[in-house]
N, C-alpha and C positions, 0 to 999 in steps of 0.2 A: 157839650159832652160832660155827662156826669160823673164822679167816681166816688169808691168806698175805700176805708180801710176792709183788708182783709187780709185773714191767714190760711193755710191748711195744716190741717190736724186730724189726729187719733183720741177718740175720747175716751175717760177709763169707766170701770165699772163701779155700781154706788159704795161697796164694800170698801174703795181704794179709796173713793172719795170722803166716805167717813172716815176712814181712816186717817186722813191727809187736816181732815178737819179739826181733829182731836189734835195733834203733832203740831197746827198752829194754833192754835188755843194754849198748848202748855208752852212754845216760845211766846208769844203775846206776853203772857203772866207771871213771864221771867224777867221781861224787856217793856215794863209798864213804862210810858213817856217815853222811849227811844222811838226816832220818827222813822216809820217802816212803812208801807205802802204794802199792806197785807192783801195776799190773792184770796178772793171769797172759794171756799172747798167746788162750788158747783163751776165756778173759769177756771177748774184749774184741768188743764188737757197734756195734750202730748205734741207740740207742733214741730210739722215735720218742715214747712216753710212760712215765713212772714215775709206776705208780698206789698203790703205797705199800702198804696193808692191805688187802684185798681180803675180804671175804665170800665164802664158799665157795660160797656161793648166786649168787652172782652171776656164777660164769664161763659160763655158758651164753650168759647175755645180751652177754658178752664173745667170745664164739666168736662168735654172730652179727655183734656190731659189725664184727668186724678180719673174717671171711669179705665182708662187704659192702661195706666200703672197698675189700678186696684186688679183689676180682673188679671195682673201676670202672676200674680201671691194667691196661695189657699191663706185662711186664718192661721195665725200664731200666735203663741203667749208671750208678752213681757212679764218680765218680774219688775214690782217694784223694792227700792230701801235703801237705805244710806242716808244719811244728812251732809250735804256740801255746801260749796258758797262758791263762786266768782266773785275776785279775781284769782282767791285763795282763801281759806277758812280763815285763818288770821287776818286781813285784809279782806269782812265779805261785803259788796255792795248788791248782791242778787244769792239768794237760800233759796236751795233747792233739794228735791230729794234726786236720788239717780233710778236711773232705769238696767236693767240688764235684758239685752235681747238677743234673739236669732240673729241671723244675716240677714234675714228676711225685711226687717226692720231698715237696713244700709239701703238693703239694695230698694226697697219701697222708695225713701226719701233720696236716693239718687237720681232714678227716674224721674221722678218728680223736679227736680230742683233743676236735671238738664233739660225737661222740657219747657219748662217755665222758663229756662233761661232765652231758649229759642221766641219766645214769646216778649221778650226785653226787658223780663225782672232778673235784677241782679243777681248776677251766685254768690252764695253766702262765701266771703273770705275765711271764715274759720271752719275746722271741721269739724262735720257733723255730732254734738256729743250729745246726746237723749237726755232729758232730764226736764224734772217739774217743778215749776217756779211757784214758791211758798210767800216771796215779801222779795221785795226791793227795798235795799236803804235809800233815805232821801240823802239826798246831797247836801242837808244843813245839817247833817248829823256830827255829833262833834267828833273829836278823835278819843275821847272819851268814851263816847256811846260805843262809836264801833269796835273799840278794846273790849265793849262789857257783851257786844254781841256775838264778840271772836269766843269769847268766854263761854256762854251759854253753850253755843256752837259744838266747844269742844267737849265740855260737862254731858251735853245732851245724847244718847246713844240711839239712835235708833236703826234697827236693826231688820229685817224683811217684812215689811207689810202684805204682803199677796202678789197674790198674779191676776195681769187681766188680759182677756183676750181680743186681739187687735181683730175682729173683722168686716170694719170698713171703714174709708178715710172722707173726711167733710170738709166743706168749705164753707169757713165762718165769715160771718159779718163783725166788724169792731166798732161799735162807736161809743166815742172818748165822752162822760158826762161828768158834771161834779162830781158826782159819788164814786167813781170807778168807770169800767169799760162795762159794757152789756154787749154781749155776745149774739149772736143769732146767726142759727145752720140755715144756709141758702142752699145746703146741694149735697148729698150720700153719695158714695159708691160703696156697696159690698165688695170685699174680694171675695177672690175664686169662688164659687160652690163647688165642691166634686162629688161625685153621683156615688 
C-alpha cells in the first residue's frame, strides 16, 4: 500500500501572491542570516486541512469529500492583511499574514475536517484560525535572532493587501526535497455555480 503526504487547500490569486512575494523579500532584507525556512510566494495557499500520510486508496473517497463540501458554497471573497507570528508576535516561530472571511470560509473547512475525520484523519485540536504562512523560524535560532525578528515584526506595518476569490478547493500533493516542498494539484472541485 502506497501513500503521499497531502493537504487540502484554497489557492489565491497572482495579485495576492505578488503581493505576499514583495512582504517577504522586504522581511528577508531585514533578517539577513536569521535562520527562517522562507515559503516561496507560488506554495503559499490557504489550507483548509493537512492530512499528513494519505493511502493511495484513499483519494477517491477524498475527491468525493472535498467535491460535496465544495458544491454546498456559491464562491466568496477573502480579504487578505495583517502581519502575525505563532506562538505570539513577540515569541514568533511561524509569520504569517491573516485572512478575513465570510462564514462561508468556517463552515467550508468544517465540512471538510468532519468528513475527513469520519475517514481516520485526525481533527485538528486547535481552532480553525485562517492564515498564510510567510517563514517558519528554525529551531537553532538563537534567542537573539528571535528578539530581532519580534522586532521587525512589530516595526513592519502591513496593512490590506486584496481580496481573492475562493472558487474551488484542491487537493495537493507534498513532497519534502532539499530545496523545500514541491506541491502538486491531484484533484479541483469548483464550488457552487448558480445560474
Amino acid at each position: 500500500m502506497s501513500a503521499i503526504r497531502a493537504f487540502i487547500a484554497v489557492d489565491l490569486s497572482p495579485e495576492i501572491e505578488e503581493r505576499l512575494e514583495y512582504i517577504t523579500g522586504q522581511l528577508k532584507s531585514r533578517l539577513p542570516g536569521v535562520p527562517v525556512r522562507w515559503v516561496p510566494a507560488s506554495n503559499v495557499h490557504l489550507t483548509l486541512k493537512f492530512l499528513g500520510d494519505v493511502s493511495t486508496s484513499n483519494l477517491e473517497m477524498l475527491h468525493g469529500i472535498i467535491r460535496t463540501e465544495a458544491e454546498r458554497l456559491a464562491p466568496f471573497e477573502i480579504s487578505v492583511g495583517e502581519l502575525g507570528a505563532y506562538p505570539s508576535i513577540h515569541r514568533p516561530r511561524v509569520m504569517w499574514v491573516g485572512i478575513e472571511a465570510p462564514i462561508e470560509l468556517d463552515t467550508l473547512q468544517n465540512g471538510i475536517e468532519t468528513e475527513t475525520a469520519r475517514l481516520g484523519y485526525a481533527r485538528e485540536k486547535r481552532t480553525f484560525s485562517p492564515h498564510l504562512t510567510l517563514g517558519r523560524v528554525s529551531r537553532n535560532a538563537s534567542t537573539q535572532q528571535v528578539h530581532q525578528i519580534a522586532d521587525v515584526l512589530c516595526d513592519c506595518k502591513v496593512g490590506f493587501l486584496g481580496a481573492t476569490r475562493v472558487q474551488a478547493v484542491h487537493l495537493y500533493r507534498s513532497d519534502l526535497r532539499p530545496q523545500g516542498a514541491v506541491y502538486s494539484r491531484l484533484f479541483s472541485a469548483d464550488l457552487l455555480v448558480s445560474d
